[in-house]
N, C-alpha and C positions, 0 to 999 in steps of 0.2 A: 622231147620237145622243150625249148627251154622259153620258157617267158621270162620278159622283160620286167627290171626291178625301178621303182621309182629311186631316183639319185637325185640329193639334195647338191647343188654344186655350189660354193658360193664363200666368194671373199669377206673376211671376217678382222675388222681388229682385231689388238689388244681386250678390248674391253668388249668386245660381240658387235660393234656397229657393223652393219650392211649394207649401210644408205651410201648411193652415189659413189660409187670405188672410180669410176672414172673421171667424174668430175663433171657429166654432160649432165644431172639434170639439174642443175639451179642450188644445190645444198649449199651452204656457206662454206663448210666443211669438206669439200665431194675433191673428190681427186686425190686421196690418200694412197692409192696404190702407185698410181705413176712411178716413183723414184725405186721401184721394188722390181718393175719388171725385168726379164729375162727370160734367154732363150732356152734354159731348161723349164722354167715356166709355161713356155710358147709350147714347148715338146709333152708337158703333163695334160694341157688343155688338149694338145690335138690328140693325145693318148683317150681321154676321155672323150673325145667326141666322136672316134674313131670306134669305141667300145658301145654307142647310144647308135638308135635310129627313129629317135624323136626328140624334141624340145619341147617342153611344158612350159607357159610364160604367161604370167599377167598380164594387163593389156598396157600398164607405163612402160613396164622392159620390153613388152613387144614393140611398143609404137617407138624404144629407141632405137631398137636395134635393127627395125624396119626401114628406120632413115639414115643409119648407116652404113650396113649388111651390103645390101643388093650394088654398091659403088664400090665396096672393097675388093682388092686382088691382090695376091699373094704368092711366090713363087711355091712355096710349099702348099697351096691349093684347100688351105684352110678355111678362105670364105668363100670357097665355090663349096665344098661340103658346111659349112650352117646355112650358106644359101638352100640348096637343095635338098637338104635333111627333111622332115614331115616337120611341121610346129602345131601347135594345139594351146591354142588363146583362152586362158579364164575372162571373159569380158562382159560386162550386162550394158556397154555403152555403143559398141562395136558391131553392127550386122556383117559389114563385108572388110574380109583382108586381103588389103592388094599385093602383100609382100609372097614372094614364089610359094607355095608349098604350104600355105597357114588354111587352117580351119578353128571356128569358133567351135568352143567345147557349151554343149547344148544342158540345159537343164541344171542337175544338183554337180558340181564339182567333185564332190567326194567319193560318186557313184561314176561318173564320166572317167575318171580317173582309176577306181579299182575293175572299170570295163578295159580302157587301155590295157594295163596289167596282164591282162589277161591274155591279149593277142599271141603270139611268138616273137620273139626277136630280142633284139639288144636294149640295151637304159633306157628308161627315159628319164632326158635329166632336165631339174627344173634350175634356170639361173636368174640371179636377180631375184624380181614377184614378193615381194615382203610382204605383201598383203594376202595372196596367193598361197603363199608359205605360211602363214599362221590359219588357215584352212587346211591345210594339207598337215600341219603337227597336230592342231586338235585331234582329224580323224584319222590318224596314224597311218596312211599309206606310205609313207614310207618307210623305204627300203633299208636307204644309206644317207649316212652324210658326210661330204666330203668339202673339209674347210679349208681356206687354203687360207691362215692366220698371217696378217702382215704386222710386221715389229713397228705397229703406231699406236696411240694412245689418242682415239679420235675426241671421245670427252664431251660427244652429243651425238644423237641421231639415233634411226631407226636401227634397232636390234633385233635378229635373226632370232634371237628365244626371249619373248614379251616377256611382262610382267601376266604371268596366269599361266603360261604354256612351259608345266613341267616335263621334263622328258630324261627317262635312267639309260643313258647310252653306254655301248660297248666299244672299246677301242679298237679296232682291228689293225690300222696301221698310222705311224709317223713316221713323216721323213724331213729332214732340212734339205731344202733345195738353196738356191744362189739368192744372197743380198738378206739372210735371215727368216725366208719366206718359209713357212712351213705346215707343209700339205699332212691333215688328221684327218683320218677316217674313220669313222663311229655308224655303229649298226643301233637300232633302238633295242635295249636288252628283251624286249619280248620277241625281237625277230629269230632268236638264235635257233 
């Protein structure tokens, strides 16, 4: 039976910034990735979504992607599957999720989440959730991390590994995709 690994998914400068890759929430700075995109990029993401049957999301990525998501369509049927996928909300402000398929994750997160785990099936990947994500490196449920490094030098903002949150990764794979983009994949060396 194979259970599901928690996957950390998530665009990263030069310098580790996280905040705002597409430009929707208000960052000065937000919208670094635009000029990088691509259809081999377009094909990594459906590859990994394809591989998951859940999304982990704090409650700013989820309430952005709850106002974009559910209007999206696509010939390649990309946001019919994040629509329809399960989602699971870290939120303490949030009682009810109107977007398809969302459930609020109940009590301790760190326990909510090595319960997930546990299920069968495919990834759960968390995208975006900076705040989310520095809960989830502290108590080390994860699995993998899977960066997808854009050639900019953002030079402020929020970063994917704080100031406190050490972490000895293992490399598993690089690859260069198109426009200098380049997808790292790192396991935490205690996972091995």
């Amino acid at each position: 039976m194979k259970l599901g690994k928690l996957v950390v998914s998530e665009y990263v400068s030069l310098d580790g910034v996280m905040e705002d890759p597409g430009g929707a929430e208000g960052f000065g700075r937000g919208g670094w990735t635009r000029l990088y995109w691509s259809d081999e990029l377009g094909r990594v993401q459906r590859e990994q979504l394809m591989a998951s049957d859940a999304l982990l999301l704090g409650r700013v990525t989820y309430q952005g992607f709850a106002a974009a998501w559910p209007s999206m369509k696509d010939e390649a049927g990309f946001a019919d599957e994040v629509n329809g996928v399960p989602k699971y909300v870290a939120t303490r402000t949030l009682d009810e999720l109107e977007w398809n398929n969302s459930r609020v994750i109940e009590g301790d997160v760190a326990e909510a989440v090595a319960e997930l785990k546990r299920r069968p099936g495919g990834d759960i990947v968390v995208a975006g959730s900076g705040e989310l994500l520095q809960t989830l490196i502290r108590h080390g449920p994860v699995d993998e991390f899977r960066l997808i490094v854009h050639p900019v030098v953002v030079g402020t903002g929020k970063r994917l590994f704080r100031e406190g949150t050490g972490a000895a990764l293992e490399p598993v794979e690089a690859r260069v995709l198109d426009k200098g983009v380049v997808l790292m994949v790192f396991r935490p060396a205690s996972a091995r």
